[in-house]
C-alpha positions as CSV (number, residue, x, y, z in Angstrom):
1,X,-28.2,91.0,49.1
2,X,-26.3,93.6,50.8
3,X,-23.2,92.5,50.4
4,X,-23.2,91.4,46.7
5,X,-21.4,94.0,45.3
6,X,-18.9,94.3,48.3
7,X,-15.4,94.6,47.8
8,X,-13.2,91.8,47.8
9,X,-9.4,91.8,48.5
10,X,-8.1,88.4,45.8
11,X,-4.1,88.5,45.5
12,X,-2.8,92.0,45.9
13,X,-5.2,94.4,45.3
14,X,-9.0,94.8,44.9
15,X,-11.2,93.6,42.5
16,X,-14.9,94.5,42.7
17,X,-17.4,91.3,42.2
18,X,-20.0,91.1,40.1
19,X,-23.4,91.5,42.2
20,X,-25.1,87.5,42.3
21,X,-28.0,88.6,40.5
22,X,-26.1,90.1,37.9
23,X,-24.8,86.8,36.8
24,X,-27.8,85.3,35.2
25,X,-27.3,85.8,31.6
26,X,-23.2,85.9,32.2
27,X,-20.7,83.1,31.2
28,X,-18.0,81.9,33.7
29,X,-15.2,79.9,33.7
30,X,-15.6,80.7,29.7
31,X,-17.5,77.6,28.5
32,X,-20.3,77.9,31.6
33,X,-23.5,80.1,30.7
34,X,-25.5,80.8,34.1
35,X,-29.5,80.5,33.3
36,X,-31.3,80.9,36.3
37,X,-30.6,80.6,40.8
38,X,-31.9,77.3,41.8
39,X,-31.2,78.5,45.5
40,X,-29.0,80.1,47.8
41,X,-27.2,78.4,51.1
42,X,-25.0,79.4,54.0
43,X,-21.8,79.1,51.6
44,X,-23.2,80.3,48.2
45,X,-25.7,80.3,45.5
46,X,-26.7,77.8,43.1
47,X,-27.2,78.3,39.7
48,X,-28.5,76.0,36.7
49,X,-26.1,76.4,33.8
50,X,-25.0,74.8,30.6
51,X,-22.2,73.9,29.0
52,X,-21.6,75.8,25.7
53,X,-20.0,73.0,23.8
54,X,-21.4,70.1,25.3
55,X,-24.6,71.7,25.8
56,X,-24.5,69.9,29.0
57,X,-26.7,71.0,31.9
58,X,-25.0,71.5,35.3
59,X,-25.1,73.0,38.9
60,X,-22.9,76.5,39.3
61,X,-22.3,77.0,42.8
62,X,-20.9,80.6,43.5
63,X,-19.2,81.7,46.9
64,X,-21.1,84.5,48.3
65,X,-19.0,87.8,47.6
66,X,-18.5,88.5,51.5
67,X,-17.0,85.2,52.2
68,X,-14.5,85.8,49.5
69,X,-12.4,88.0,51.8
70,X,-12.2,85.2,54.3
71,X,-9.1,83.0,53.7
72,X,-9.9,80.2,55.5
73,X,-13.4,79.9,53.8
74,X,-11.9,80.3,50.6
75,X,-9.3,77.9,51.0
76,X,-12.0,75.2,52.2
77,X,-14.4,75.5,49.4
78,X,-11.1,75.3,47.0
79,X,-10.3,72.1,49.2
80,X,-13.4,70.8,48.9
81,X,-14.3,71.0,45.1
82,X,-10.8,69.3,44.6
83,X,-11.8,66.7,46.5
84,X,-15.0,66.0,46.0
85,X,-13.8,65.9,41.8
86,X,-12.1,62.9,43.1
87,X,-15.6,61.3,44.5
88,X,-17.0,58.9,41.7
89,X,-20.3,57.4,43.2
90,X,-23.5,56.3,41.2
91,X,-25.0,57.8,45.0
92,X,-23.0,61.4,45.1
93,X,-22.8,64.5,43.1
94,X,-19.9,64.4,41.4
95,X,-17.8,67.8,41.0
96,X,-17.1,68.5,37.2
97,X,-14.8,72.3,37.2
98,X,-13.5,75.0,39.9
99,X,-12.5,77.7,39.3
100,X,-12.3,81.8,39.8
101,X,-13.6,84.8,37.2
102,X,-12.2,87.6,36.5
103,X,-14.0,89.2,38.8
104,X,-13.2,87.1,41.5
105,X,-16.1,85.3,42.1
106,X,-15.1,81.6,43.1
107,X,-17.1,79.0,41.7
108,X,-17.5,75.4,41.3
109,X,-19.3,73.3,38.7
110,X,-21.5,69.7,39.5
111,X,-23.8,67.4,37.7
112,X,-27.4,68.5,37.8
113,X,-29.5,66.5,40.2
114,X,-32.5,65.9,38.7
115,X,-35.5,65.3,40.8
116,X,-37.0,66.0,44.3
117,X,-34.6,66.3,47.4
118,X,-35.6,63.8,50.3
119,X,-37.4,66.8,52.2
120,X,-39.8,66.9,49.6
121,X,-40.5,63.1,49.8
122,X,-40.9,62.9,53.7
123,X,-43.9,65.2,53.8
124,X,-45.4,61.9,54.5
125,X,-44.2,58.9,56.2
126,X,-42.2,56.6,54.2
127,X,-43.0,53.4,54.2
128,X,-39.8,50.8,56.2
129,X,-38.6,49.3,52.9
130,X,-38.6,52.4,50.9
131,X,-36.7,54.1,54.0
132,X,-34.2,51.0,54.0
133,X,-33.4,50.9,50.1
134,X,-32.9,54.8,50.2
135,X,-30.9,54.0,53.6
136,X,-28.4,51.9,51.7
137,X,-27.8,54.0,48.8
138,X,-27.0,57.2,51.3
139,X,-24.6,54.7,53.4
140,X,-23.1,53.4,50.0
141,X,-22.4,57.0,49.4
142,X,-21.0,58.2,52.6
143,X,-18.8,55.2,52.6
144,X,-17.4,56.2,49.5
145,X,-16.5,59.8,50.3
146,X,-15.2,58.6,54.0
147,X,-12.7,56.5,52.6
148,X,-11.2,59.5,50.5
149,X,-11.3,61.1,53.8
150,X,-14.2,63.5,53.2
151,X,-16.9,64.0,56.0
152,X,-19.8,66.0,55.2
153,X,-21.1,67.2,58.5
154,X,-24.5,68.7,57.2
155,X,-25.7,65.7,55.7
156,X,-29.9,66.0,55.6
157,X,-32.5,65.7,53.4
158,X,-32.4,68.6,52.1
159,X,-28.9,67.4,50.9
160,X,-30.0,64.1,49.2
161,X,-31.7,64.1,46.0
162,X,-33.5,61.6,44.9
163,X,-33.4,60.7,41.0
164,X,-35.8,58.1,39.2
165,X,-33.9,55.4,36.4
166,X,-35.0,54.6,32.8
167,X,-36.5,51.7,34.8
168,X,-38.2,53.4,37.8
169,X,-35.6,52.9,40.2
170,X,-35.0,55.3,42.8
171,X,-31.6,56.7,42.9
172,X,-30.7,59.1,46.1
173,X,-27.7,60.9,45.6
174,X,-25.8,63.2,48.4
175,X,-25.1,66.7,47.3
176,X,-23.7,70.4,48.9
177,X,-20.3,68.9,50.2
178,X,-20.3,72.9,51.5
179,X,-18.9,72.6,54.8
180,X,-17.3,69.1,54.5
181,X,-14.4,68.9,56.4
182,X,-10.8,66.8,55.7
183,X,-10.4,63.9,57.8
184,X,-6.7,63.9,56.9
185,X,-5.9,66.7,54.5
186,X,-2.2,66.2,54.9
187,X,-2.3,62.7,53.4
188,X,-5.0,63.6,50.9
189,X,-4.4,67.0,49.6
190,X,-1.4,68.2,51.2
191,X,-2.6,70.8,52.7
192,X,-3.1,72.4,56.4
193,X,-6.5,71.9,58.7
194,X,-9.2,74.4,57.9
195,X,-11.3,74.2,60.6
196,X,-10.6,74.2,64.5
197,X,-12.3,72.2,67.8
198,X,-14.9,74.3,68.7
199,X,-16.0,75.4,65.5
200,X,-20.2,74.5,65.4
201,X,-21.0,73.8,61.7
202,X,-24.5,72.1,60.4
203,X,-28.2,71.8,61.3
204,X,-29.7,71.2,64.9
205,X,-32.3,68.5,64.1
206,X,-29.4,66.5,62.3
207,X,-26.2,67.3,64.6
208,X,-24.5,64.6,66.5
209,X,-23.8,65.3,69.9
210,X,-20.1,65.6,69.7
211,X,-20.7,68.3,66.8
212,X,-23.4,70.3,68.7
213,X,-20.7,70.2,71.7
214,X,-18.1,71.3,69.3
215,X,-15.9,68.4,70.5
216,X,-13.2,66.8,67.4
217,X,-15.5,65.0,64.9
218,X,-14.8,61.9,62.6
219,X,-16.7,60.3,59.7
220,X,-19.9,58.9,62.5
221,X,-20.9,62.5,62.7
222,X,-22.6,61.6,59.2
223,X,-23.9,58.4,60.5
224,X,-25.8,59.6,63.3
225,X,-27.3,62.5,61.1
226,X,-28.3,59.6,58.6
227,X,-29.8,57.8,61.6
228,X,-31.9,61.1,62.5
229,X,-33.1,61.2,58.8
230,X,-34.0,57.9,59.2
231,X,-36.1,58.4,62.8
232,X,-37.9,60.7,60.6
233,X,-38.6,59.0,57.7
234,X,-40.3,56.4,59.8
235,X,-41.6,58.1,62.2
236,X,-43.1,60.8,60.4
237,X,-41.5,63.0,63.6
238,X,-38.3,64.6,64.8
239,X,-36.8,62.7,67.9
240,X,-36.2,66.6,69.3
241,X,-38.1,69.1,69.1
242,X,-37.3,72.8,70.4
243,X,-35.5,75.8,69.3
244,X,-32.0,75.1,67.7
245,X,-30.5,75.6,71.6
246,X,-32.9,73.5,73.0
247,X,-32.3,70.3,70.5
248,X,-28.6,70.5,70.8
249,X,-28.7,70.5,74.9
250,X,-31.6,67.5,74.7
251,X,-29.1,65.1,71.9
252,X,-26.3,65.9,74.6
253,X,-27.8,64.9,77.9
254,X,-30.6,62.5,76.2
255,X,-31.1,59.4,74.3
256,X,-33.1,59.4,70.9
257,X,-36.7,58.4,72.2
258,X,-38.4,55.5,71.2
259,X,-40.5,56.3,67.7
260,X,-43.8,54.6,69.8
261,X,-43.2,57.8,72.1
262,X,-42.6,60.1,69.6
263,X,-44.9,58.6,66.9
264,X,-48.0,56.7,68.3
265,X,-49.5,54.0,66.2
266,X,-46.6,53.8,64.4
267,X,-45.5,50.4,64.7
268,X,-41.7,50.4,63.3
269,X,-39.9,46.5,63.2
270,X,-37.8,46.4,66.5
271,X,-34.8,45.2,64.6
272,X,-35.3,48.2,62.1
273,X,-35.4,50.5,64.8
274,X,-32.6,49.2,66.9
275,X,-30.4,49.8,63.7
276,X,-31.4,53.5,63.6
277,X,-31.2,54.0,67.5
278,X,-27.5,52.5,67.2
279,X,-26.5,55.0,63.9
280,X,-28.0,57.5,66.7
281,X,-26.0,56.3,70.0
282,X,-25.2,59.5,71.9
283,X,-22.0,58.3,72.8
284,X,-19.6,57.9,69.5
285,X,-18.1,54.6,70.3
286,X,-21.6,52.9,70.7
287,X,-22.5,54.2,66.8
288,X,-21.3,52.1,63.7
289,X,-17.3,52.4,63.2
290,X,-17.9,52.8,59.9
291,X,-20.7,53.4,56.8
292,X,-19.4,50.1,55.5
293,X,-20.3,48.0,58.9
294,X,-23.4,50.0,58.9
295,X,-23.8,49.0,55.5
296,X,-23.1,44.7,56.6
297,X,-25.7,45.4,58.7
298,X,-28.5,46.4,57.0
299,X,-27.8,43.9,54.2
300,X,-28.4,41.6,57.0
301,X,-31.6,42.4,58.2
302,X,-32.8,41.6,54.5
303,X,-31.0,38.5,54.1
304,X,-30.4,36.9,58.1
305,X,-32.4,38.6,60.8
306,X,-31.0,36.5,63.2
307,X,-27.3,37.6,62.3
308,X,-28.7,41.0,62.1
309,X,-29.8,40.5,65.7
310,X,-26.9,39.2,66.9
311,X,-24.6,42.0,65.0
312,X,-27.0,44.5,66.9
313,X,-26.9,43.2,70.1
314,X,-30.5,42.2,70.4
315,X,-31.2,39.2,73.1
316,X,-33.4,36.6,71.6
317,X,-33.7,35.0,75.0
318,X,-35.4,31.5,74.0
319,X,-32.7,31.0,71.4
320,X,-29.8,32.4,73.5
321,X,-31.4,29.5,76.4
322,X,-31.4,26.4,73.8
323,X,-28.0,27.5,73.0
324,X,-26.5,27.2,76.2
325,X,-28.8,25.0,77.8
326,X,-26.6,21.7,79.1
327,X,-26.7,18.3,77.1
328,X,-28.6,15.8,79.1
329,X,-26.2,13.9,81.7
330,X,-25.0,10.3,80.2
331,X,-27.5,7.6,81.4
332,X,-25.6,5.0,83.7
């Protein structure tokens, strides 16, 4: 990388950071030993590492040295590690340690996901129940980090890995809270906003309207993208296809198609796909309020289809007939 062993202005003065492929080898944060890059992302680089004490594996994500010199960026991964160390969730990546080095290099520690990410998974069709357990776990999650008044805003599955228990249980777990944003920093963290309206952050296929608009966001930005993981992961298909430009304009003027027109032969329940089309409403107050009423929801199509119906909006028009159909008149 070009910029790796730019120089970065930290307090007053200059310090020169280490180049990122200089660190393997290296200890940071004094008890963190960096082994090897796992990958690198629009923020930073990942790293495995261990623990020297513990001998504890973990995640070291690094701040890419030409961001460093970018106060707001700086300030919002700071913000973000401290308050995703306050996200405990059997379904998120929990952060353990942040910190800077000497050298200035910014860096926060997580757990270790173990196992493939979602993308790897949906290189073929999952089948609806598989999609609907994973589906609760990722909303169990979400709701979670909303209520500490964290959004994600780039949640895809290339952000969810998915773990297998002692007992062959898949586990998915959200990770990369990157480019998450404060709902309400001033009542969380005390601090100022670090992003403005009109700033475009996250990835086309999985954008909500408002965010590809860059209109003010909330916590259903990460229900609609959930919903477009969804669409895929029955479908086998995008609901939009095009360059990045040409999805964003299509999710502003257009309605998620139907997966039969997107995915033929694919027969998908109706009441299944009604949930995903409403996590994926175009319009913000037609989505879920919430993760947790998403969440009621889905329960219900397990346990009550016809309250799941009902909670959807769905006409079951002989029922909704015997319902209101008069009583026969008295006989004289």
């Amino acid at each position: 990388m070009a910029d790796d062993s730019a120089r970065t202005k930290l307090g007053v003065g200059e310090v020169k950071q280490k180049p990122l492929s200089a660190l393997v080898g290296t200890t940071v944060l004094e008890r963190y030993r960096v082994e090897s890059e796992l990958g690198r992302g629009a923020m930073g680089t990942v790293y495995r590492g261990s623990h020297h004490r513990l001998a504890r594996s973990v995640a070291i994500k690094v701040l890419h040295p030409h961001l460093v010199h970018e106060p707001n960026i700086v300030a919002r991964f700071e913000r973000e590690a401290k308050a995703a160390a306050r996200l405990q969730h059997p379904n998120l990546i929990s952060v353990l340690d942040v910190g800077e080095t000497e050298d200035g290099a910014h860096v926060m520690v997580l757990e270790l996901a173990k196992g493939p990410t979602l993308a790897d998974l949906m290189k073929q069709r999952l089948e609806p129940a598989r999609v609907v357990r994973l589906a609760r776990q990722l909303l169990a999650g979400l709701d979670h980090a909303h209520a500490a008044g964290l959004i994600h805003r780039d949640l895809k599955p290339a952000n969810v890995m998915v773990e297998t228990s002692e007992s062959g249980e898949e586990i998915a777990r959200i990770v990369d809270f990157g480019i998450a944003v404060i709902a309400d920093p001033e009542e969380t963290l005390g601090g100022g906003k670090l992003t403005s309206t009109g700033q475009i952050l996250g990835t086309p296929l999985y954008m909500a309207p408002e965010q590809a608009k860059g209109d003010p966001i909330d916590q259903r930005v990460d229900l609609y993208a959930l919903g477009a993981t969804m669409y895929e992961m029955l479908a086998g298909a995008w609901p939009f296809t095009g360059s990045a430009l040409e999805i964003a304009v299509a999710k502003i003027n257009q309605d998620p198609p139907p997966i039969a027109q997107r995915a033929p032969g694919v027969a998908v329940d109706p009441i299944l796909e009604c949930f995903v089309q409403k996590l994926m409403a175009r319009s913000v107050e037609d989505r879920f309020a919430s993760a947790h009423d998403a969440l009621v929801v889905l329960d219900l199509y397990e346990k009550d289809r016809d309250a799941a119906k009902l909670a959807l909006g769905i006409m079951d028009l002989p029922r909704a007939l015997d319902v209101v159909s008069l009583p026969p008149p008295p006989k004289p």
